[in-house]
N, C-alpha and C positions, 0 to 999 in steps of 0.2 A: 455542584457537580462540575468536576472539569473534563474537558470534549477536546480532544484533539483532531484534525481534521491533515493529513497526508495530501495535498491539493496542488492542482496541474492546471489553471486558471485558462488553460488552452484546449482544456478536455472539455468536452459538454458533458458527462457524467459526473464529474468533479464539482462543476459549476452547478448541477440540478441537485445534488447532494449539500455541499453548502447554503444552497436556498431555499432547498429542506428543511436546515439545520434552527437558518434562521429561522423559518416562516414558524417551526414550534418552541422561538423565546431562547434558543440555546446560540450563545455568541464563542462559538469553538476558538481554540488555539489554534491559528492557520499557518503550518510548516507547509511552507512551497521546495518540493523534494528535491526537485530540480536542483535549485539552486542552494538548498541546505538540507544533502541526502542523510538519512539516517544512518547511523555506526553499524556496524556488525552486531553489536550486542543487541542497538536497539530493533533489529530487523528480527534478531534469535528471539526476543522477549513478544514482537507482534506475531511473530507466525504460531509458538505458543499459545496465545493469546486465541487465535485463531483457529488450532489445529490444524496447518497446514505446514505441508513441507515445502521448503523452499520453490521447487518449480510452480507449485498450484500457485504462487505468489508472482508467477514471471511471467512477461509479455512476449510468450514465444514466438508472435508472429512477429516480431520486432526485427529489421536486419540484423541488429548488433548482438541478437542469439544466435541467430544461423551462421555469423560472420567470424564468433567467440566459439565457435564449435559448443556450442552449452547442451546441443542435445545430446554429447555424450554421456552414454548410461554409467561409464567410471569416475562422472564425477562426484566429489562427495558434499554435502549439505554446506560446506563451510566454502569450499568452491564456489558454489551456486551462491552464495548470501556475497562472497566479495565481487565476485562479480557484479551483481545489484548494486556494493556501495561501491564499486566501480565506475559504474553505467546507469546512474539511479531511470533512467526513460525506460528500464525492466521490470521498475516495480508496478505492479499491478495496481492502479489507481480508481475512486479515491478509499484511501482508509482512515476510518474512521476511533478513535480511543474513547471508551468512556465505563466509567464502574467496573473496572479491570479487565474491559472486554477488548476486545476486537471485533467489528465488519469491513467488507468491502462492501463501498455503495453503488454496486453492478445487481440487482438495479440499485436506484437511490434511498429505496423505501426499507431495503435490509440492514439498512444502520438504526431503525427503527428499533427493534427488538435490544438494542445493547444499551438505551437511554431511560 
C-alpha cells in the first residue's frame, strides 16, 4: 500500500498524524507542501478524492485569505485551487493518500478509515 502524507513539520496535527501513521507499521511518502506545493491538477484530484470543494480545503483564518480577498462568493473553484498553489500555507493540513482515498488528519485518527 502506498500512503502519501501532505505534511507541515511545524504543525502539531501534522506531526500526531505522522506518528500515527508510523506507530501502525505505515512508512508514508512525506511531501512537505510548503516547500513542494502540490499542482492544480494534483489539488483537483485530492479534493475529489475527498469530496470537497475547494474552500472546505482552505485555512480561512489564514491572513493571506482575508488579504487575497478569497472570501469572495464570485470566485470560481479553479480561482480558489491557484490560489492554494499559490499560497500553499492555505492548504488545509495534514492530508493524507492512500487506496485511492483521501483524509485530512483534523483529528489524526480520521486517516484511519482510508488505510
Amino acid at each position: 500500500m502506498t500512503v502519501t502524507i501532505y505534511h507541515n513539520p511545524r504543525c502539531s496535527k501534522s506531526r500526531e498524524t505522522l506518528k500515527l501513521l508510523e506507530s501502525r507499521g505505515v512508512s508514508p511518502t512525506v511531501v512537505e507542501y510548503l516547500k513542494t506545493p502540490p499542482t492544480a491538477a494534483e489539488l483537483q484530484d485530492i479534493l475529489a478524492k475527498l469530496g470537497y470543494g475547494p474552500r472546505q480545503l482552505m485555512r480561512t483564518k489564514e491572513e493571506e485569505y482575508k488579504q487575497g480577498g478569497l472570501d469572495a462568493t464570485n470566485l470560481s473553484d479553479a480561482d480558489l485551487i491557484a490560489a492554494m498553489v499559490s499560497t500553499p500555507k492555505l492548504i488545509e493540513r495534514p492530508i493524507v493518500l492512500a487506496n485511492g482515498k483521501a483524509a485530512v488528519g483534523r483529528p489524526p485518527e480520521s486517516v484511519l478509515d482510508i488505510l
